[in-house]
LOTORDO-485276 format. One line per 10 residues: number of its first residue (from 0); for each residue z, x, y of C-alpha. Coordinates in steps of 0.02 Angstrom, whole numbers, m for minus. Example, Ala and Ser with C-alpha at 12.3 -4.5 7.8 and 13.67 -1.06 7.14 Angstrom:
2
0) 390 615 m225  357 684 m53 $
END
This chain:
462
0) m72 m452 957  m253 m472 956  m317 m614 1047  m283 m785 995  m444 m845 965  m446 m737 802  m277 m797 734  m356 m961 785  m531 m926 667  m413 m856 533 $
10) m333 m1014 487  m479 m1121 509  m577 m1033 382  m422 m1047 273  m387 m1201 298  m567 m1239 221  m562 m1120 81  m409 m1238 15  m476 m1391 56  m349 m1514 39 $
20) m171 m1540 69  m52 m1418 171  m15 m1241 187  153 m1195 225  180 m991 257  342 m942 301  388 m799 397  500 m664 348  684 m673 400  831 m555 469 $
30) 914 m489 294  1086 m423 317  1123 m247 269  1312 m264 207  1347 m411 324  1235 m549 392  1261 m473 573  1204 m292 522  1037 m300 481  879 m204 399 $
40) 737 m172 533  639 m319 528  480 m323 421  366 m474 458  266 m558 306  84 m483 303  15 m653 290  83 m718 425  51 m574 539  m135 m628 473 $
50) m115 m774 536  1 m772 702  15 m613 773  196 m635 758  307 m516 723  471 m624 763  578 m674 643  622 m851 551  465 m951 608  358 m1040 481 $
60) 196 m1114 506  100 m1266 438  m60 m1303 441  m163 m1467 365  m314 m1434 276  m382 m1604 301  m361 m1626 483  m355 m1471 548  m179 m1490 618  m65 m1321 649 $
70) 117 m1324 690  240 m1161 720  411 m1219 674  564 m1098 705  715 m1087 785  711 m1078 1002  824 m957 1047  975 m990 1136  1125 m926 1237  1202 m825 1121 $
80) 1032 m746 1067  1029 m695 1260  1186 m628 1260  1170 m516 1116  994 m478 1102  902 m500 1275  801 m624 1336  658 m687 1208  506 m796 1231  522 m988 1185 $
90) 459 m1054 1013  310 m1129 1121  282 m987 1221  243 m895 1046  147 m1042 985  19 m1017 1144  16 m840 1099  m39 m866 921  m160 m1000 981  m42 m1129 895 $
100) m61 m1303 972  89 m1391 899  279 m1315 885  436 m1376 809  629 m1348 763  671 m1256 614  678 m1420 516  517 m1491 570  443 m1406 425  555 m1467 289 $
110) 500 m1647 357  319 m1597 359  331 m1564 193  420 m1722 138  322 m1851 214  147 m1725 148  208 m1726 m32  284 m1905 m10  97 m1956 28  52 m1885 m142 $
120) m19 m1732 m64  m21 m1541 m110  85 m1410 m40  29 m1234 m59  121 m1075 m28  122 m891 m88  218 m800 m185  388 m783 m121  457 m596 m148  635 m595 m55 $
130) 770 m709 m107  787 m791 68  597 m831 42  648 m932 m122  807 m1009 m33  692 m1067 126  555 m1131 17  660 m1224 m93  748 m1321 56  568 m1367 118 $
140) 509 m1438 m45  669 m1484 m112  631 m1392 m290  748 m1261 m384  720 m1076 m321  655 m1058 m521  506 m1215 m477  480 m1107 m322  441 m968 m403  319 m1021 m548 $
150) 230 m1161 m413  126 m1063 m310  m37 m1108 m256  m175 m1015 m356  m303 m1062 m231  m222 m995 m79  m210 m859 m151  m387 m818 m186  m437 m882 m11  m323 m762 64 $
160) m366 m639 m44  m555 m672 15  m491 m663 190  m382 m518 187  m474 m396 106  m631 m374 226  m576 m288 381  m662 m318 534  m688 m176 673  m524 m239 746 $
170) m432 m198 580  m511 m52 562  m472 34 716  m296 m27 698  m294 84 526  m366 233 613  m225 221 758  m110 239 610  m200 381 536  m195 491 711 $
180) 12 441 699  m21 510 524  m132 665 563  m5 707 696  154 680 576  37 824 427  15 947 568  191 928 615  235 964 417  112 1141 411 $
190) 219 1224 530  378 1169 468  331 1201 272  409 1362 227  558 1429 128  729 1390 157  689 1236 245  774 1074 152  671 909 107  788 795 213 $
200) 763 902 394  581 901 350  606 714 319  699 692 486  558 789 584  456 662 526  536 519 542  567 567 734  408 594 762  330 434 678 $
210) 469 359 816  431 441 962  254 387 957  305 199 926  261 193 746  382 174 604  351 204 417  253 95 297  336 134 156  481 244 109 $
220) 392 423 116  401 536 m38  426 710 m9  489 826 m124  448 972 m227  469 876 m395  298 794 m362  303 762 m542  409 626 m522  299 506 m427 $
230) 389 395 m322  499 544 m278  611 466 m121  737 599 m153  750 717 m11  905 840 m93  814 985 m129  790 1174 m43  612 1226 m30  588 1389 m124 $
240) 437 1527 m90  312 1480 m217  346 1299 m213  222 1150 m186  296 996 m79  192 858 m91  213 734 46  150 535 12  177 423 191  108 325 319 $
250) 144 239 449  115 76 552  m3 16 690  62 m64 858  m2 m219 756  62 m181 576  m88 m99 499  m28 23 379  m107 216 334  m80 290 175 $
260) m118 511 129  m31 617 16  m47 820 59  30 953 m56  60 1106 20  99 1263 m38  280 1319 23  239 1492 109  81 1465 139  m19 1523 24 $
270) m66 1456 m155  m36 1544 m303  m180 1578 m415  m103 1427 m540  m90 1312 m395  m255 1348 m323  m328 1296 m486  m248 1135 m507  m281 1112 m321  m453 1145 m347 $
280) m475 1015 m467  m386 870 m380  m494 898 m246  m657 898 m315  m600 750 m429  m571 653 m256  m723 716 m190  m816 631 m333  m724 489 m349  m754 440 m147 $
290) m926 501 m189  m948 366 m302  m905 222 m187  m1038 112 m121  m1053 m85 m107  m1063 m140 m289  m992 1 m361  m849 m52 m463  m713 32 m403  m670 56 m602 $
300) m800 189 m615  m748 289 m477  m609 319 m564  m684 352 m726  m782 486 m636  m640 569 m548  m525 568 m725  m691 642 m830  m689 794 m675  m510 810 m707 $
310) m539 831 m887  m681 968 m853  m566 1046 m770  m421 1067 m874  m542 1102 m1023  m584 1257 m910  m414 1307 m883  m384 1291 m1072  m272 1132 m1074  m387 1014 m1136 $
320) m549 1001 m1241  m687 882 m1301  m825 790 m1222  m752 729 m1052  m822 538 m1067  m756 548 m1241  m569 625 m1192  m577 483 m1054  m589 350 m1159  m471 409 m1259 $
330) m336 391 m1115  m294 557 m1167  m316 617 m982  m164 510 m935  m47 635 m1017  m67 730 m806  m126 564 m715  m39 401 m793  m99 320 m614  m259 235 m541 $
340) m366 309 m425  m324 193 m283  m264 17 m198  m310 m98 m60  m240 m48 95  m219 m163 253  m82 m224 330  10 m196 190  19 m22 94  m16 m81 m56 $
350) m117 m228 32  m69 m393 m51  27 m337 m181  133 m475 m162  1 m592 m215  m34 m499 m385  m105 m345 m401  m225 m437 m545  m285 m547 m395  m341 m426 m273 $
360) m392 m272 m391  m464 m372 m525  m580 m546 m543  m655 m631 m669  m786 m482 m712  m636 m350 m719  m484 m379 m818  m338 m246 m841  m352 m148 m965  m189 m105 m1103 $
370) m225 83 m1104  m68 195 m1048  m142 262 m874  m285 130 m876  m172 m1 m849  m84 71 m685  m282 53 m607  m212 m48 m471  m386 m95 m411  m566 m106 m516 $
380) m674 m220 m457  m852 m217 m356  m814 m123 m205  m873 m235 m22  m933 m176 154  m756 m188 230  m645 m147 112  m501 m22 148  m459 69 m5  m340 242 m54 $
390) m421 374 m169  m271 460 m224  m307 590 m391  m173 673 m456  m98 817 m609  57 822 m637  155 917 m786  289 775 m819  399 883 m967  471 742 m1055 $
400) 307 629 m1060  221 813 m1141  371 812 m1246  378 637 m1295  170 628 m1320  185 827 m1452  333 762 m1555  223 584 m1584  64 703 m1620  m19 620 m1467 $
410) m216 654 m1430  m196 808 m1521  m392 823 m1537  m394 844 m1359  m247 921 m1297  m181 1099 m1310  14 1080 m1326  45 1257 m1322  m59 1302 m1180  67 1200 m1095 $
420) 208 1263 m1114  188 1381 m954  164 1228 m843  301 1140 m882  406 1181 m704  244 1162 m618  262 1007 m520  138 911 m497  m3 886 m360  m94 736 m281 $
430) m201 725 m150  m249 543 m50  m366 484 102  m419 295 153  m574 246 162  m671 128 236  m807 50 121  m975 13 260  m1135 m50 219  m1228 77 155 $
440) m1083 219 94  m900 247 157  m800 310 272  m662 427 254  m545 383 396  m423 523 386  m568 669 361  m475 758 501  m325 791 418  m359 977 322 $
450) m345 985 119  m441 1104 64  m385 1278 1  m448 1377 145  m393 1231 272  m216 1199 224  m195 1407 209  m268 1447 404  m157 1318 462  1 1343 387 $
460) m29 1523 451  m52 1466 618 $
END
C-alpha cells in the first residue's frame, strides 16, 4: 500500500467532485470456480484499490459527500477463516491502514444506504461488471439487478475518471516496476523463441517467471503465431522456422499497476525479407505515432499519423495506393489494422474500461467515430502531463476480412487485391510500448526492451 494519507486525499477530492449525497464503492468478491469453495485468484476492483489500498476481498466503502464521513464495511474474519486460511487482520485494523476512520459489519452499508436515500438523498456507484457486483448492489439499494445496472452515477464517473487518469510519480514508478517484471519476462522469450518449441511451454516459462518474481498477469497473455487473430489466447500451436510469434502481456505491480507490450519475433531468429518489411513499417508507424504525443495533442491524430505511415508503406510494397491522408480517410487502411492506436493504462490494462471506454477516451470535443477501424480508437482525446497511454500499431493479413472486403468490391481504388494473395498465411505483426505523457513530451517507459530489426536479431542470437 502506499501510505494512507494518499488514499486519505483521494477520497476527499472525490468526495468534492460529486458534491452531494453518498458514494458507495464496493469491493470485488471471492467468485467460485465450479463451486463456491474453489475459487478464481482474487482480483480487487481498480477503484477501490484507488481508494483503499485494499486488496482483500468483500469490503465496501462509503463515503458522504456532504460531511466528509468514510466508513469501511465488510465482514471481520472469524474462526473458521483462521482455520482454513491463516490468520488475517481485523476489519478495523484494515480501516487504519487505508486511513479509514469509521468501520462496520457487512450490513452496515445496506443501512447506510437506507436511511441516505430514505432522507431523499443520492446514492452513486459505478458500473457494476460481475454479477455478484449487481447482486451486492441491489441488496444495498433494494432495486432489481436490471435498475442496478442502468442507475449509475454519471458524475462519479467523470470525477473518477478526472482522478484516475493523471498518475502521480507514485503511479508511475509502480508502472515501471511492472515493466522491469515485463522486460525480464521478453528476454526470457528471445532465448526460448526457436523452432520446435510449442506456444503453451513458452506460455508456462512465462507464467513461472511472472510468479517467481511476485507478479502475476494483467490480462490473459496472447501468444501465438496466428497474430492475425488478435486476441489470440490459444496456446496449441508448434512454432515452425520462418514463423513470427507475437507475444501481447503484462503484468502487475506489488500494488496492482498494470504494464502492457506486444513483441513479435521472428521464430529462428532472423526475419525474412517479407517480415522485415512489414516489421519495418510497424515500427516506424509507432515511432511516429509516439512522436506525435505532447500535452494537447489529441491523441486522435497520433493515430491518424501512424495509419497514413502505414499506408506509405504498403503503397511501397505494392499493396496499397493513393494519397495516404486520402486512403486514411477512407478507412481503407483498416483492411491490416481494424484497431486504435492505443488505451489508458493504470491500474487497470485497459484503465477504466469498466466505466466506458466513451468516458475515458472520448469527451465532449471527441466523439467516436462509425468508421470500421475508426471506431475500435479506444482513446482520442487531448493528451495530459500524466497520462499513461499504449501505442500499439499493427498489420495483419486477416484472409477472410480480405476475402469478405474483394467479393463486396471494398476500397478497390486503394487496394491491390491481387498483390495479396501471397500474404495471405502471413500472420500478422504488432508492436506496443507505454508511455508516459510529461510536461513538455513523453516518456517511453519500456524503451529498454529491444524491437528493432537489428535488436531483436543480436539478441535472439545471443
Amino acid at each position: 500500500m502506499f501510505d494512507a494519507t494518499i488514499y486519505a486525499a483521494r477520497r476527499a477530492q472525490a468526495m468534492r467532485s460529486v458534491g452531494t449525497g453518498v458514494i458507495v464503492l464496493p469491493g470485488n468478491d471471492l467468485l467460485g470456480m465450479n463451486y463456491k469453495a474453489n475459487e478464481y485468484p482474487f482480483r480487487q476492483d481498480g477503484s477501490f484499490l484507488y481508494f483503499t489500498g485494499l486488496d482483500t476481498p468483500s469490503l465496501c466503502l462509503w463515503l458522504d459527500c456532504e460531511s466528509g464521513e468514510e466508513v469501511l464495511c465488510g465482514p471481520e474474519p472469524d474462526l473458521m477463516h483462521t482455520i482454513w486460511s491463516g490468520p488475517a487482520p481485523s476489519l478495523g485494523e484494515l480501516a487504519e491502514r487505508a486511513g479509514v476512520a469509521r468501520h462496520g459489519s457487512a450490513v452496515g452499508v445496506q443501512e447506510l444506504c437506507r436511511k441516505a436515500m430514505g432522507n431523499g438523498r443520492e446514492v452513486h456507484y459505478l458500473p457494476p461488471y460481475q454479477g455478484d457486483g449487481v447482486l451486492r448492489l441491489a441488496r444495498f439499494l433494494g432495486r432489481t439487478p436490471g435498475e442496478i445496472e442502468a442507475g449509475f452515477s454519471q458524475r462519479l464517473i467523470e470525477a473518477m475518471v478526472e482522478l484516475r487518469s493523471l498518475k502521480d510519480e507514485t503511479e508511475v514508478e509502480e508502472i515501471r516496476r511492472a515493466v522491469a517484471v515485463s522486460a525480464d519476462m521478453y528476454a526470457e522469450l528471445m532465448a526460448c523463441c526457436r523452432p520446435g518449441v510449442s506456444e503453451m511451454e513458452l506460455y508456462g516459462r512465462l507464467q513461472g517467471l511472472i510468479l517467481s518474481r511476485g507478479s502475476r498477469e494483467a490480462f490473459p497473455m496472447i501468444l501465438s503465431r496466428r497474430g492475425e487473430v488478435l486476441h489470440n489466447h490459444t496456446h496449441d500451436q508448434i512454432l515452425r522456422q520462418g514463423d513470427l510469434l507475437l507475444v501481447d502481456s503484462g503484468v502487475c505491480s506489488p500494488r496492482g499497476y498494470a504494464s502492457d507490450i506486444t513483441r513479435t519475433l521472428p521464430v529462428g531468429g532472423a526475419f525474412t525479407p517479407w517480415q522485415r518489411d512489414i516489421y519495418e513499417i510497424v515500427l516506424h508507424a509507432q515511432a511516429v505515432g509516439i512522436a506525435s504525443m505532447a500535452p494537447g495533442i489529441p491523441f486522435l491524430d497520433c493515430h491518424l499519423a501512424a495509419a497514413k505511415v502505414m499506408v506509405e508503406g504498403l503503397s511501397a510494397l505494392g499493396l496499397m495506393r493513393g494519397k495516404p491522408e486520402v486512403v486514411v480517410a477512407a478507412g481503407a487502411h483498416a483492411l491490416f489494422c481494424p484497431h486504435g492506436l492505443g488505451h489508458m493504462l493504470g491500474l487497470d490494462v485497459h484503465d477504466m474500461e469498466s466505466l466506458g471506454e466513451d468516458n475515458v477516451g472520448y469527451d465532449q470535443e471527441f466523439r467516436r467515430s462509425g468508421q470500421f477501424g475508426l471506431s475500435g480508437l479506444r482513446m482520442a482525446r487531448r493528451l495530459r502531463p500524466g497520462f499513461v497511454v499504449t501505442v500499439e500499431p499493427g498489420i495483419y493479413f486477416i484472409p477472410d476480412l480480405i476475402r469478405l472486403w474483394r467479393e463486396q468490391g471494398r476500397q478497390t481504388e486503394f487496394i491491390d487485391y491481387d498483390a495479396l494473395e501471397p500474404y495471405l498465411d502471413f500472420g500478422g505483426i504488432r508492436i506496443e510500448d507505454d508511455v508516459l505523457v510529461t510536461e513538455t513530451g513523453v516518456d517511453v517507459l519500456s524503451a529498454t526492451i529491444p524491437k528493432t530489426v537489428a535488436e531483436l536479431e543480436d539478441r535472439m542470437a545471443q
